[in-house]
N, CA, C and O atoms as a GROMACS GRO file, in nm:
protein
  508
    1UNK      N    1   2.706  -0.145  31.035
    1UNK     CA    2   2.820  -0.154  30.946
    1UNK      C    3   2.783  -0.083  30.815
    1UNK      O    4   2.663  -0.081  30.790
    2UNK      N    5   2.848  -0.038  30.747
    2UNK     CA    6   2.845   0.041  30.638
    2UNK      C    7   2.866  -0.022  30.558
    2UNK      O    8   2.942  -0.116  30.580
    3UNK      N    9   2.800  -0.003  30.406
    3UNK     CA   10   2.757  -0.050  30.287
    3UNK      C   11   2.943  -0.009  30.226
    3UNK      O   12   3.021   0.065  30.286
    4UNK      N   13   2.970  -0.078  30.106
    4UNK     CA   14   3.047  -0.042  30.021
    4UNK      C   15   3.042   0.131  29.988
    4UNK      O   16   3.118   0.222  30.022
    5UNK      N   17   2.940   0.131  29.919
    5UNK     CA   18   2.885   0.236  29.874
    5UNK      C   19   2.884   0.342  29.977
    5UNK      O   20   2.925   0.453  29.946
    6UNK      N   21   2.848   0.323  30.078
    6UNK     CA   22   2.860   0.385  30.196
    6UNK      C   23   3.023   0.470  30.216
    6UNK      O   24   3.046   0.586  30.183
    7UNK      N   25   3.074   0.419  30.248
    7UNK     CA   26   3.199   0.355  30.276
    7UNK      C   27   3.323   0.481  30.158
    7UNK      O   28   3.424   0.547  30.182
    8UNK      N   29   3.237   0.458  30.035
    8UNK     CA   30   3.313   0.508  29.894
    8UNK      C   31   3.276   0.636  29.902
    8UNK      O   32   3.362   0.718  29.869
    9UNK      N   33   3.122   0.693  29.954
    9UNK     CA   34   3.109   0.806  29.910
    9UNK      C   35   3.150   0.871  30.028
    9UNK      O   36   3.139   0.993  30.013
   10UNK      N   37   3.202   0.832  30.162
   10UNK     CA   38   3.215   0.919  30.239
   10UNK      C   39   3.415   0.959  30.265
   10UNK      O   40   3.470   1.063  30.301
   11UNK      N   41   3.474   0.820  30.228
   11UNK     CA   42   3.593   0.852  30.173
   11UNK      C   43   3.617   0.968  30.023
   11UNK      O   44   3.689   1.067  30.037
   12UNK      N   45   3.571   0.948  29.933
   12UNK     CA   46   3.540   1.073  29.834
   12UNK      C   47   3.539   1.221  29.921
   12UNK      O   48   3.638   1.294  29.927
   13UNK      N   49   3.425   1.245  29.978
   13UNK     CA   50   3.398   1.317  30.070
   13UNK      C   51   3.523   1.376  30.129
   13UNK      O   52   3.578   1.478  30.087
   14UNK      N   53   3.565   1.301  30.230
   14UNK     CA   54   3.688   1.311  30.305
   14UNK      C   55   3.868   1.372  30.221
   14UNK      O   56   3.931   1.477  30.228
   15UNK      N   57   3.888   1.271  30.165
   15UNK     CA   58   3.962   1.267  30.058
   15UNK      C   59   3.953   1.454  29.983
   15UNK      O   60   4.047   1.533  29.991
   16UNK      N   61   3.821   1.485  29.918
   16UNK     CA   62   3.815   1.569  29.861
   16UNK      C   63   3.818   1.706  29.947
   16UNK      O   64   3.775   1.801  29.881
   17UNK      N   65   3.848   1.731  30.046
   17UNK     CA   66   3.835   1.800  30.197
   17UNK      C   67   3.946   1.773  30.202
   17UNK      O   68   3.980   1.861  30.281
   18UNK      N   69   4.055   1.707  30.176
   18UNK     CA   70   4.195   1.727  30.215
   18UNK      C   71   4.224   1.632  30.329
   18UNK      O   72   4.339   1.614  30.369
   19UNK      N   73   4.106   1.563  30.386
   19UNK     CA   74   4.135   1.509  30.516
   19UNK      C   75   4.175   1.414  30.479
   19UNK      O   76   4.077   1.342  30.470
   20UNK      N   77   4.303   1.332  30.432
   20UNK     CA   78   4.302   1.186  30.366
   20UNK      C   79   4.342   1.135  30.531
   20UNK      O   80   4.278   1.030  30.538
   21UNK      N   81   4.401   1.150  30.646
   21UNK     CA   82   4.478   1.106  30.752
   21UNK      C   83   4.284   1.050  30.843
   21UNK      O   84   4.265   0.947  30.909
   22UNK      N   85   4.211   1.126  30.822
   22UNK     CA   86   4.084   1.111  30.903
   22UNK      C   87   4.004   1.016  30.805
   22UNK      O   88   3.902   0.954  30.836
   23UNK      N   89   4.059   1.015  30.696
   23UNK     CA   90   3.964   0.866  30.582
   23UNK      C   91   4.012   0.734  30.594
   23UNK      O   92   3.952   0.630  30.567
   24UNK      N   93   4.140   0.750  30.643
   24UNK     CA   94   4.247   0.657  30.692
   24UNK      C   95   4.191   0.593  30.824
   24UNK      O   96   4.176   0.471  30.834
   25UNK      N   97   4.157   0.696  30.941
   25UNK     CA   98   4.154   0.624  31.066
   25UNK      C   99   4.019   0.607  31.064
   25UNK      O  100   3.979   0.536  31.156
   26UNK      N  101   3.936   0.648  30.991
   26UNK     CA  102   3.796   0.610  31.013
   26UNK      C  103   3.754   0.471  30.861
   26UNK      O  104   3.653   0.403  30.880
   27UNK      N  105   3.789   0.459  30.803
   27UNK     CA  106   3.765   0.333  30.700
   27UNK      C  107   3.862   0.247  30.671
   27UNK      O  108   3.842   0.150  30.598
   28UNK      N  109   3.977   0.275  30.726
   28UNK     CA  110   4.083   0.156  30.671
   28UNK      C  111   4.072   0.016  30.820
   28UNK      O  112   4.021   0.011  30.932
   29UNK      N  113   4.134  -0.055  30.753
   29UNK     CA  114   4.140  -0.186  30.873
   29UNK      C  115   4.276  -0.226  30.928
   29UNK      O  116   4.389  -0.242  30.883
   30UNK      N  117   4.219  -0.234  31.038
   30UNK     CA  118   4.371  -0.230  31.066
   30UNK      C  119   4.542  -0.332  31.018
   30UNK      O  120   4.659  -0.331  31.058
   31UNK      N  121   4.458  -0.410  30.912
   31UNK     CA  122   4.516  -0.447  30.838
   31UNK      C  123   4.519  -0.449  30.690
   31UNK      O  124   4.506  -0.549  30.620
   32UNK      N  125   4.538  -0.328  30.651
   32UNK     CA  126   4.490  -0.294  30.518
   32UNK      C  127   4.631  -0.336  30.412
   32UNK      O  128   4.725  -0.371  30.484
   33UNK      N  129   4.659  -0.340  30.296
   33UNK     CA  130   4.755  -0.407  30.228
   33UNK      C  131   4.700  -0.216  30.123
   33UNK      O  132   4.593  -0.161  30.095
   34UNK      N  133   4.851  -0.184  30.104
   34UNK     CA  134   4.821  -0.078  30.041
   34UNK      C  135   4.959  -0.102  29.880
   34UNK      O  136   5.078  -0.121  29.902
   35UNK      N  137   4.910  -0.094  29.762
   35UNK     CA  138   4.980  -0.154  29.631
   35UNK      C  139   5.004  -0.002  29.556
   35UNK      O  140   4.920   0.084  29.531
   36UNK      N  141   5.099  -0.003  29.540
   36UNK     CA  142   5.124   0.114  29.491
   36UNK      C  143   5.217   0.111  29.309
   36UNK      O  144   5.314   0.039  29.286
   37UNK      N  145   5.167   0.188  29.228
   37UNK     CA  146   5.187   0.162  29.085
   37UNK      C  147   5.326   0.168  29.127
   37UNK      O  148   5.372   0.055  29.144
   38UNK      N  149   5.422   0.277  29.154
   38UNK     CA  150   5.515   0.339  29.150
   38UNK      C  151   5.562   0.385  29.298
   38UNK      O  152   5.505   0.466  29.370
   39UNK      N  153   5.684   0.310  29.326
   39UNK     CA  154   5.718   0.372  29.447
   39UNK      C  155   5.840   0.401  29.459
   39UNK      O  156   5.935   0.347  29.402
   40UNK      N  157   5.840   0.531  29.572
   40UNK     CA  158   5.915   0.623  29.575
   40UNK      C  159   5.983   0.576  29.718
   40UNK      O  160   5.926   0.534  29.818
   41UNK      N  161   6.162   0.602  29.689
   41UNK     CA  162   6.240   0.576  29.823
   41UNK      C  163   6.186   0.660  29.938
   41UNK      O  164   6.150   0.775  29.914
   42UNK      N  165   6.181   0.630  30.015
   42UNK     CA  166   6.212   0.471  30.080
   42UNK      C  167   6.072   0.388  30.117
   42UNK      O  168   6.071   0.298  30.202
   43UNK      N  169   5.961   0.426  30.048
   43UNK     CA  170   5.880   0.363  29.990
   43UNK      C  171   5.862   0.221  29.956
   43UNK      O  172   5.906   0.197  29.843
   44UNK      N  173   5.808   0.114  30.021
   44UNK     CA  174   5.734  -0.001  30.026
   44UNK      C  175   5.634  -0.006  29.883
   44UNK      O  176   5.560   0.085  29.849
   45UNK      N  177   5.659  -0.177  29.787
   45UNK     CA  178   5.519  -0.166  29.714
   45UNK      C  179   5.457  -0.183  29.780
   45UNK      O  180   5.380  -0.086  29.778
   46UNK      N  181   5.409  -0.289  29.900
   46UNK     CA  182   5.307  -0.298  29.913
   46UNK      C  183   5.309  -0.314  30.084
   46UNK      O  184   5.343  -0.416  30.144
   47UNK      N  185   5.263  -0.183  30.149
   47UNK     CA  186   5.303  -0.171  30.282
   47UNK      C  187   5.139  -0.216  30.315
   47UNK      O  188   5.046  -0.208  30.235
   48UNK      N  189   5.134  -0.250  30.413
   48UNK     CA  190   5.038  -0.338  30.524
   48UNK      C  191   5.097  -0.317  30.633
   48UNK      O  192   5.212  -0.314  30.678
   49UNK      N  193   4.931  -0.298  30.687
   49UNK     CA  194   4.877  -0.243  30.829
   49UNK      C  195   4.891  -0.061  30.818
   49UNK      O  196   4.967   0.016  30.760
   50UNK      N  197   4.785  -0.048  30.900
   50UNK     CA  198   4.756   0.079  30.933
   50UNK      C  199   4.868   0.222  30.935
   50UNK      O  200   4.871   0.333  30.882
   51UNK      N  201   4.957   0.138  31.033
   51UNK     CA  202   5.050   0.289  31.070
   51UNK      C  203   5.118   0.280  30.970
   51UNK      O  204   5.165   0.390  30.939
   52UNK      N  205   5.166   0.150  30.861
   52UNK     CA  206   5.246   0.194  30.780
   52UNK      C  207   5.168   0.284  30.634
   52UNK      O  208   5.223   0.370  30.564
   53UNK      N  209   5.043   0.234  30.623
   53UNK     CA  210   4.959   0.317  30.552
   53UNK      C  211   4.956   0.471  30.600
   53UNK      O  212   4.944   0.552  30.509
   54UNK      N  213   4.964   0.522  30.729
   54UNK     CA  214   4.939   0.649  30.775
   54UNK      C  215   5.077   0.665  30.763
   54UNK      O  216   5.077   0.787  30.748
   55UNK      N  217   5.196   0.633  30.757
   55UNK     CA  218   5.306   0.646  30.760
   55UNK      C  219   5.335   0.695  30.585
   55UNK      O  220   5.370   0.810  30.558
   56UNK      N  221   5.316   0.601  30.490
   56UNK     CA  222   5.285   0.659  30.349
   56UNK      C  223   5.238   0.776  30.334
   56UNK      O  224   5.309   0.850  30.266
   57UNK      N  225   5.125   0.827  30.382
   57UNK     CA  226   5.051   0.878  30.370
   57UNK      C  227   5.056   1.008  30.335
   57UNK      O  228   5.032   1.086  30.242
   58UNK      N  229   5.125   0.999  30.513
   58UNK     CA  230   5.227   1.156  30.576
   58UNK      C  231   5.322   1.184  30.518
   58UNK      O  232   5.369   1.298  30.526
   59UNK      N  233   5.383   1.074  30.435
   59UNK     CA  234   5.560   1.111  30.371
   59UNK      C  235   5.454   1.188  30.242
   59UNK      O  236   5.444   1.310  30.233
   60UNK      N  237   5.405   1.120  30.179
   60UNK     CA  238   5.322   1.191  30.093
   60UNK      C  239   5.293   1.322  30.084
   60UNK      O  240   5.315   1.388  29.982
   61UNK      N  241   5.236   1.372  30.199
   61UNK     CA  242   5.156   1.514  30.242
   61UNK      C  243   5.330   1.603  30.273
   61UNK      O  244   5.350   1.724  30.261
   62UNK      N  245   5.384   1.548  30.295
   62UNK     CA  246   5.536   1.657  30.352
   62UNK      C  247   5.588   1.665  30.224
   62UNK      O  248   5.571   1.777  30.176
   63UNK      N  249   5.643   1.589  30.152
   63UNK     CA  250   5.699   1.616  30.025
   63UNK      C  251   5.585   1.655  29.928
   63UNK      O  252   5.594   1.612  29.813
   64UNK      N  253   5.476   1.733  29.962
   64UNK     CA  254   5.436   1.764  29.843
   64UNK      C  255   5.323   1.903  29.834
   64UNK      O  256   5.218   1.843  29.813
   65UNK      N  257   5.306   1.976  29.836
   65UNK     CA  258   5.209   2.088  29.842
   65UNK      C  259   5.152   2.086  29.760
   65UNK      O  260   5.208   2.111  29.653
   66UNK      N  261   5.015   2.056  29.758
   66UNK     CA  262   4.902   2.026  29.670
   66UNK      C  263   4.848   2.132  29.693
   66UNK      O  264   4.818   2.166  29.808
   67UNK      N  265   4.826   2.203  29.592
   67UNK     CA  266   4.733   2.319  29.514
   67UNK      C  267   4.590   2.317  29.445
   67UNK      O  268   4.522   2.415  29.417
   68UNK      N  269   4.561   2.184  29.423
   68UNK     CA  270   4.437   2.162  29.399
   68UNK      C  271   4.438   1.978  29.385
   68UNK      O  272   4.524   1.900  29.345
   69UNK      N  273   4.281   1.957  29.444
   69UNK     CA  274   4.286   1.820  29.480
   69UNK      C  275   4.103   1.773  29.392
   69UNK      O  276   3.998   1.801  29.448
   70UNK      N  277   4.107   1.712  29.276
   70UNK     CA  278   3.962   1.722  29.236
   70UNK      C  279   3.965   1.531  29.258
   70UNK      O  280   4.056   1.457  29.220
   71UNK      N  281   3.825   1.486  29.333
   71UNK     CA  282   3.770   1.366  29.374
   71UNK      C  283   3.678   1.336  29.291
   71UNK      O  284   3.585   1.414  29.274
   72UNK      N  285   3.686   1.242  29.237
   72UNK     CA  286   3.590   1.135  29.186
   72UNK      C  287   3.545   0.989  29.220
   72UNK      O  288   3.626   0.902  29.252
   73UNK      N  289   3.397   0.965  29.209
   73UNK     CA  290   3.371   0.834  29.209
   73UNK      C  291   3.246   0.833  29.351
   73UNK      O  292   3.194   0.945  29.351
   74UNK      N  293   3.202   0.767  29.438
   74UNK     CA  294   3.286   0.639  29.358
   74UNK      C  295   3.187   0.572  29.264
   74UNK      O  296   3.068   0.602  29.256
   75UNK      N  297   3.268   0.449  29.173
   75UNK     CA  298   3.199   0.372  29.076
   75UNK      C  299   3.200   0.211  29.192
   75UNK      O  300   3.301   0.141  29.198
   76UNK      N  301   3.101   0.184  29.254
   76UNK     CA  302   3.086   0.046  29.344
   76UNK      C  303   3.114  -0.076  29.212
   76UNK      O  304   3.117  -0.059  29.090
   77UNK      N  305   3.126  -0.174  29.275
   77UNK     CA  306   3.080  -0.295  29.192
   77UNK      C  307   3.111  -0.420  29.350
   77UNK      O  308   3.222  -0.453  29.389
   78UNK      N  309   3.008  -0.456  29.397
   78UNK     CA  310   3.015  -0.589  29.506
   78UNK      C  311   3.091  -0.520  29.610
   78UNK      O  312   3.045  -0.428  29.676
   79UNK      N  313   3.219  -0.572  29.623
   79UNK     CA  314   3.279  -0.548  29.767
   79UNK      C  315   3.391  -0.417  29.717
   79UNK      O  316   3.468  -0.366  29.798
   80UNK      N  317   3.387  -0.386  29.610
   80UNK     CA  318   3.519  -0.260  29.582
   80UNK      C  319   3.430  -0.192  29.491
   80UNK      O  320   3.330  -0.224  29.427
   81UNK      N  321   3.530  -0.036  29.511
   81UNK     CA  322   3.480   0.082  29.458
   81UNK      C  323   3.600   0.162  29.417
   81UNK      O  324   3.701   0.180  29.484
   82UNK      N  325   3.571   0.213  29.280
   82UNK     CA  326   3.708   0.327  29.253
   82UNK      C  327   3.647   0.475  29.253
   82UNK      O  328   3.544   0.540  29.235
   83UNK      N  329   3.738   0.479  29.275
   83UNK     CA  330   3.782   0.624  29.276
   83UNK      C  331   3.926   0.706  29.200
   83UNK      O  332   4.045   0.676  29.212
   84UNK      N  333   3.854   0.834  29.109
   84UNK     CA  334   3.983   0.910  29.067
   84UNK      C  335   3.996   0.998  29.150
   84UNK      O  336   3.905   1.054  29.211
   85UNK      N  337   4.126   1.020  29.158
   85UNK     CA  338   4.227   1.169  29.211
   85UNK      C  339   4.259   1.231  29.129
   85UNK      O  340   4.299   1.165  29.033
   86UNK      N  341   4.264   1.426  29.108
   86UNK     CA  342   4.333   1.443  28.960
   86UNK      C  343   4.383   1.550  29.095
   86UNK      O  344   4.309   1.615  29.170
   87UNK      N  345   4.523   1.542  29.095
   87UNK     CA  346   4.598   1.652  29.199
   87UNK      C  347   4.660   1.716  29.097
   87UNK      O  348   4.690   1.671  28.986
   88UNK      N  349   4.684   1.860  29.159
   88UNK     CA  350   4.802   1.943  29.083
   88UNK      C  351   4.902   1.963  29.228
   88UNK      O  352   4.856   2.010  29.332
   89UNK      N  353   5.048   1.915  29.211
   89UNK     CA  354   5.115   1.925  29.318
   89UNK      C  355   5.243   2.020  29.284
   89UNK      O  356   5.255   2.088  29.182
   90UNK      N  357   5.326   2.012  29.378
   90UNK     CA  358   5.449   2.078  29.384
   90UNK      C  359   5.530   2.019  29.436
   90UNK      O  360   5.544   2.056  29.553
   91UNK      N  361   5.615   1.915  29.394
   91UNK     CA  362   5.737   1.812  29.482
   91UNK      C  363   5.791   1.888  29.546
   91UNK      O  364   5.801   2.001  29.497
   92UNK      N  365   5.851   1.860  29.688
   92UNK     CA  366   5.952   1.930  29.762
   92UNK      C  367   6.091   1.857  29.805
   92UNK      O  368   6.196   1.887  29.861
   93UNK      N  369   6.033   1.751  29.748
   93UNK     CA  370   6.155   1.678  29.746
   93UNK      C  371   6.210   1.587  29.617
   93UNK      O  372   6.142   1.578  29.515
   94UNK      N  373   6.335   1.524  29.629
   94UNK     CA  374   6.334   1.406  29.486
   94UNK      C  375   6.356   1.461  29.312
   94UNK      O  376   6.376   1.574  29.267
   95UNK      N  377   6.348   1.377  29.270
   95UNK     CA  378   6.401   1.416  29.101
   95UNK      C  379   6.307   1.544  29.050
   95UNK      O  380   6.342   1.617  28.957
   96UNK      N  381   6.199   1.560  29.115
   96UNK     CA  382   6.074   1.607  29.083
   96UNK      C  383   6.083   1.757  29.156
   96UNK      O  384   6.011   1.840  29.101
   97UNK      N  385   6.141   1.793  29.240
   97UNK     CA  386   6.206   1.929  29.343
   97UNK      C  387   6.139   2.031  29.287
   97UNK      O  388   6.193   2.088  29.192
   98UNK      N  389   6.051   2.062  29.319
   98UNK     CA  390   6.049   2.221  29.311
   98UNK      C  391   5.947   2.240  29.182
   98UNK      O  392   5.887   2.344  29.158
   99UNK      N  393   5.938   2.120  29.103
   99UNK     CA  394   5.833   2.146  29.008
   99UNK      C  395   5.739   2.100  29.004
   99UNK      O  396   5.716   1.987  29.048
  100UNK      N  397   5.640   2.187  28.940
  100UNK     CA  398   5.474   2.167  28.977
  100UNK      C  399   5.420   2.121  28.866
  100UNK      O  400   5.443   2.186  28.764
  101UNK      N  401   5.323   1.980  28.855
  101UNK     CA  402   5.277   1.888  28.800
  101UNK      C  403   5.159   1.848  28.832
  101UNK      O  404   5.118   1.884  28.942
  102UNK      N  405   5.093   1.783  28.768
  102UNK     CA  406   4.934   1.737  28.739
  102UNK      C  407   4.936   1.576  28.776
  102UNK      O  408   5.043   1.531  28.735
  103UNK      N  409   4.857   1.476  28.838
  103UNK     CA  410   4.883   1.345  28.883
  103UNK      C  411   4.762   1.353  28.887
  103UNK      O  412   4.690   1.430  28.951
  104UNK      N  413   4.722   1.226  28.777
  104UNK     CA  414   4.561   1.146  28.782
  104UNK      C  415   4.622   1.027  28.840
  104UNK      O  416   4.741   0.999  28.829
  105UNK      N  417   4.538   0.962  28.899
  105UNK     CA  418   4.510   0.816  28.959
  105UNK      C  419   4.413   0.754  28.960
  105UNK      O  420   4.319   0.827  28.991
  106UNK      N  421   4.375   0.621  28.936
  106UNK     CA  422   4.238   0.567  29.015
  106UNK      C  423   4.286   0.528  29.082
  106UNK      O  424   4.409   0.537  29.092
  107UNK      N  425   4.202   0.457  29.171
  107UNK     CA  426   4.224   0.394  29.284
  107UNK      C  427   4.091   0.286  29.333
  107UNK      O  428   3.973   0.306  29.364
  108UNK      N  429   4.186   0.151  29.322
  108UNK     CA  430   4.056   0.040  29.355
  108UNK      C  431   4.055   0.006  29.520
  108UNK      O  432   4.145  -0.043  29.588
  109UNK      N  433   3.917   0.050  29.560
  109UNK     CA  434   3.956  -0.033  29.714
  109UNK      C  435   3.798  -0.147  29.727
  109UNK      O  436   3.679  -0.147  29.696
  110UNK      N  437   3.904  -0.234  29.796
  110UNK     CA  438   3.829  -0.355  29.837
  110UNK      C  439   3.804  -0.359  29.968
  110UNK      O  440   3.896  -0.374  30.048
  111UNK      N  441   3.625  -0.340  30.021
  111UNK     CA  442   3.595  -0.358  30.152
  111UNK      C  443   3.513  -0.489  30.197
  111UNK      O  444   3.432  -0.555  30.133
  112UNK      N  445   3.552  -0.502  30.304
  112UNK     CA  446   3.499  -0.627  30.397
  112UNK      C  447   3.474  -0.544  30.576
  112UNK      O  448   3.541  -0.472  30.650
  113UNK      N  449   3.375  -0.590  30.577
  113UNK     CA  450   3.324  -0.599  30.740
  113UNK      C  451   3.312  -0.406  30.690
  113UNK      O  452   3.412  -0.340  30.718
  114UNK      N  453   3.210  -0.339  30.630
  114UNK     CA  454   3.247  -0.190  30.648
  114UNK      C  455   3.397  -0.100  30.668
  114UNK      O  456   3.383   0.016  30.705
  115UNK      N  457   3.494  -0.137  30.653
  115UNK     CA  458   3.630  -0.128  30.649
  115UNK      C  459   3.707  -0.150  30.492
  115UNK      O  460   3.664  -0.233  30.413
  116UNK      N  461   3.793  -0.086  30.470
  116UNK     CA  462   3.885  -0.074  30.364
  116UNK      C  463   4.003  -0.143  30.370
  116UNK      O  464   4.098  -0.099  30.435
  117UNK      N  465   4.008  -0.260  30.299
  117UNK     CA  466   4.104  -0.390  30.353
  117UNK      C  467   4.269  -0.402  30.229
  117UNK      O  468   4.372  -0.470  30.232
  118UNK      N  469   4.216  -0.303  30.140
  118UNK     CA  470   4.290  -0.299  30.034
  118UNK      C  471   4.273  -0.212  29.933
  118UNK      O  472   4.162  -0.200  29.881
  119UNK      N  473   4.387  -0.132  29.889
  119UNK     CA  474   4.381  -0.049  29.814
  119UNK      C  475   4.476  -0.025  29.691
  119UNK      O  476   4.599  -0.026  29.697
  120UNK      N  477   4.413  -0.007  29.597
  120UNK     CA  478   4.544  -0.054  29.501
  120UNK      C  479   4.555   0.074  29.394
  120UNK      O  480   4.452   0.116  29.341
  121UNK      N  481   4.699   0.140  29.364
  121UNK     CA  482   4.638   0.264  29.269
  121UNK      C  483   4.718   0.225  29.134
  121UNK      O  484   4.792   0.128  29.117
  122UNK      N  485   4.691   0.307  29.060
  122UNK     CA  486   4.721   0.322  28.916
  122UNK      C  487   4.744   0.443  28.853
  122UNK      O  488   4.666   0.539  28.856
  123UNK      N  489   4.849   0.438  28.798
  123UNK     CA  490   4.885   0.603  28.732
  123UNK      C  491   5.004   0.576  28.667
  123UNK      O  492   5.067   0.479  28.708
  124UNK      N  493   5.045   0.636  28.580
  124UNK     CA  494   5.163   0.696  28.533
  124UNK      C  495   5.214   0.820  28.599
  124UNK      O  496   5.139   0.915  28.623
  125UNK      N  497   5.369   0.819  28.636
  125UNK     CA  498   5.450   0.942  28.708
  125UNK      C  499   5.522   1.004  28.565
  125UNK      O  500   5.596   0.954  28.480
  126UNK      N  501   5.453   1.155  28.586
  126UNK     CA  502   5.493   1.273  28.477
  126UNK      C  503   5.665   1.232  28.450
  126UNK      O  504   5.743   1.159  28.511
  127UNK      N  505   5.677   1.306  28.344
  127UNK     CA  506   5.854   1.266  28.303
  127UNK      C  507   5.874   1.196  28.242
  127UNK      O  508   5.992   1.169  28.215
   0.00000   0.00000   0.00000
């Protein structure tokens, strides 16, 4: 089973590679609770379990063409670890259409059993 730490630096890893759908099926649990600062129709705050996390995920990746993706972290402490995102994107959909913007986040996740059981982010949305 994999350490926290473990766990943080290889999601970083992943994450920063663009692969977020393969950080998903390899560290999340299949009951993960995912909290979101700000959510977007038809968008869940706080969707739980897996496919609806990979389901987020993907709405995410379609409405948005990311142009640059910089990873940070992680910072461990016991069973959770953060991590920043600093994306530069391009909405393709929504109030946001067509214009290209900068999005920092952290992001706290809490692991149990080597698995990612919860994830919670933080940010302000540009505008």
């Amino acid at each position: 089973m994999k350490s926290t730490l473990e766990v943080g630096k290889e999601l970083v890893d992943l994450t920063g590679q663009g692969r977020w759908l393969e950080a998903i099926n390899a560290f999340y649990s299949p009951d993960i609770v995912s909290v979101e600062a700000v959510v977007m129709p038809p968008g869940r705050p706080c969707p739980q379990g897996i496919a609806a996390v990979r389901e987020k995920t993907v709405r995410f990746l379609q409405d948005h063409d990311i142009h640059h993706c910089a990873v940070t972290g992680p910072w461990p402490h016991g069973d959770r670890f953060i991590v920043v995102f600093k994306l530069n994107l391009t909405a393709k959909n929504g109030p946001m259409a067509g214009k290209r913007f900068d999005l920092e986040e952290a992001a706290l996740y809490t692991v149990k059993g080597g698995k990612i059981v919860k994830e919670e982010f933080f940010y302000n949305m540009p505008g």
